[in-house]
C-alpha positions as CSV (number, residue, x, y, z in Angstrom):
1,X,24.3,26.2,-50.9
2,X,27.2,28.0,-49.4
3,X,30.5,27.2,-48.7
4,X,31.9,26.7,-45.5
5,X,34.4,29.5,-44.6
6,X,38.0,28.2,-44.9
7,X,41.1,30.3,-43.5
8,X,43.7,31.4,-46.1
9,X,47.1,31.5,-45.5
10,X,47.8,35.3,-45.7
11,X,44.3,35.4,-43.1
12,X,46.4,33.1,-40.7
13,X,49.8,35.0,-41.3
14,X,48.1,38.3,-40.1
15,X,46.0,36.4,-37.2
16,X,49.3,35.3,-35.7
17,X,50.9,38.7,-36.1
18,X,47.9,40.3,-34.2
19,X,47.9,38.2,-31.6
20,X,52.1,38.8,-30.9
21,X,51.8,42.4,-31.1
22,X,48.3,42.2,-28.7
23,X,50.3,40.3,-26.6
24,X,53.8,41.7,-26.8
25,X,51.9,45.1,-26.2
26,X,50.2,43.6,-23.0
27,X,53.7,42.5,-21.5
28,X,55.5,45.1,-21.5
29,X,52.3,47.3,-20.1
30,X,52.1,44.8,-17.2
31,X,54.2,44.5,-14.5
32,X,56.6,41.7,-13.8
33,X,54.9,40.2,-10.7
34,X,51.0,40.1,-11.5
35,X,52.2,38.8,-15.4
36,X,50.1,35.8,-16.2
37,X,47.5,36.4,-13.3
38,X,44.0,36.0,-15.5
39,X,41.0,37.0,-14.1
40,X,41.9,38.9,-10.9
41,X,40.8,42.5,-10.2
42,X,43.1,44.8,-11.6
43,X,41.8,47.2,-14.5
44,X,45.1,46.8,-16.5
45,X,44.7,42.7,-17.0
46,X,41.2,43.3,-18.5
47,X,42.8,43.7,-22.2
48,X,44.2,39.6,-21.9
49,X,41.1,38.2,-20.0
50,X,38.5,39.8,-22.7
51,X,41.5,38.5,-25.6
52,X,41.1,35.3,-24.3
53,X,37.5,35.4,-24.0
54,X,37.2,36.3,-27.5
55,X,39.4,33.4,-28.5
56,X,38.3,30.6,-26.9
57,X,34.9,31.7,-28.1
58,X,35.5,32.4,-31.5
59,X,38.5,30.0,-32.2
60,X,35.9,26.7,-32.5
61,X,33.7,29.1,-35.2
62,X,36.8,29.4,-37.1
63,X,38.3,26.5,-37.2
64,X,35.3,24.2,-37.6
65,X,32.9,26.7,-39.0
66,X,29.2,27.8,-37.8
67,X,27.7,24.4,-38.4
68,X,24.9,24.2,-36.4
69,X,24.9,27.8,-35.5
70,X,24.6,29.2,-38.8
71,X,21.5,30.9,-40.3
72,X,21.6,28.2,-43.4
73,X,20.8,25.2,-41.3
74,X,18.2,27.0,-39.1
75,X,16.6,28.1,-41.9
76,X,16.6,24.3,-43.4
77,X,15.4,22.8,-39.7
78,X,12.6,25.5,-39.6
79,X,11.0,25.0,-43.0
80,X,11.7,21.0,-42.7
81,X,9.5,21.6,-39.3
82,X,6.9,23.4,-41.5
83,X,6.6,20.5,-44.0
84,X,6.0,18.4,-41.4
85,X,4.0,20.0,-39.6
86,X,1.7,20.9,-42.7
87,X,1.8,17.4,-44.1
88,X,0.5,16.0,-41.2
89,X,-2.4,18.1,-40.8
């Protein structure tokens, strides 16, 4: 069996420093008046809208792990299918 993947504390130290500098970078490249605007046209607020993409995709991975995504437990519901499927025949 595997372990589930667990954050460290230096892993969440530099998370949160990546994220300030992506989005200290991103403010001061944007100006004033469209700051905050997700998702509208302009090819300068594409760099926050993909960040936060990434983030809300990949933030419920981390935290709670693969679970019923991972490869382990498709593996295990595939070869319990098999078993079945054979004993029954």
């Amino acid at each position: 069996m595997t372990e589930d993947f667990k954050l460290r504390p230096d892993q969440v130290g530099d998370l949160a420093l990546m994220i300030k500098n992506q989005v200290t970078s991103v403010a001061l490249l944007q100006p004033s008046e469209t700051f905050g605007a997700l998702f509208d046209a302009s090819p300068i607020d594409m760099v926050p809208d993909q960040f936060l993409l990434w983030v809300v995709l990949l933030a419920p991975l981390t935290l709670f792990g693969a679970g019923p995504l991972s490869i382990d437990t498709t593996s295990h519901k595939i070869s319990a299918w098999r078993r079945r499927r054979q004993s029954t025949l």
